[in-house]
C-alpha positions, 0 to 999 in steps of 0.5 A: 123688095126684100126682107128688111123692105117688106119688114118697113113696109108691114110696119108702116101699114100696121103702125106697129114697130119694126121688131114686132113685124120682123118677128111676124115675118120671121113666124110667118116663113117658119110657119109656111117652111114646117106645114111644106116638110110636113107635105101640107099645102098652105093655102091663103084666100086671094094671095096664093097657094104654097105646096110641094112638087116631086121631082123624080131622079134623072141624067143631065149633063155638066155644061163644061165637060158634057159628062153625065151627071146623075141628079137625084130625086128631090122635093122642091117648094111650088107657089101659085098665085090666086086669083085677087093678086094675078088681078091686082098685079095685070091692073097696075100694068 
């Protein structure tokens, strides 16, 4: 599914216009990306947890030469799934 799909999906499930659920999406993602700069962790009860993990600076190797490369420290988005969607998700299997 992507973006346009779950924007459909929303409005079909909601009955409202598709402009009005792109919109929420839209508030949705700014809202989860600014509380993840800020450190924060976003946390939605069945769905899941947003949060942030460090990664510390390290070598690795460029697989065409097999030189050296530096790979700087960086901050990378983590989700974790919550209990109802781990349930809902192994029941449709």
């Amino acid at each position: 599914m992507n973006k346009s799909q779950l924007i459909e999906a929303i409005a079909s499930h909601a009955d409202i216009s598709k402009a009005k659920a792109g919109e929420t999406v839209d508030a949705f993602i700014k809202s989860v990306t600014g509380a993840l700069k800020k450190g924060d962790t976003v946390t939605l009860i069945g769905f899941g947890s947003f949060s942030t993990a460090k990664r510390a600076a390290r070598v690795g190797r460029n697989p065409k030469t097999g030189k050296e490369i530096k790979i700087s420290a960086t901050t990378t988005p983590k989700f974790k799934a919550g209990k109802a969607l781990k349930e809902a998700v192994a029941k449709n299997k």
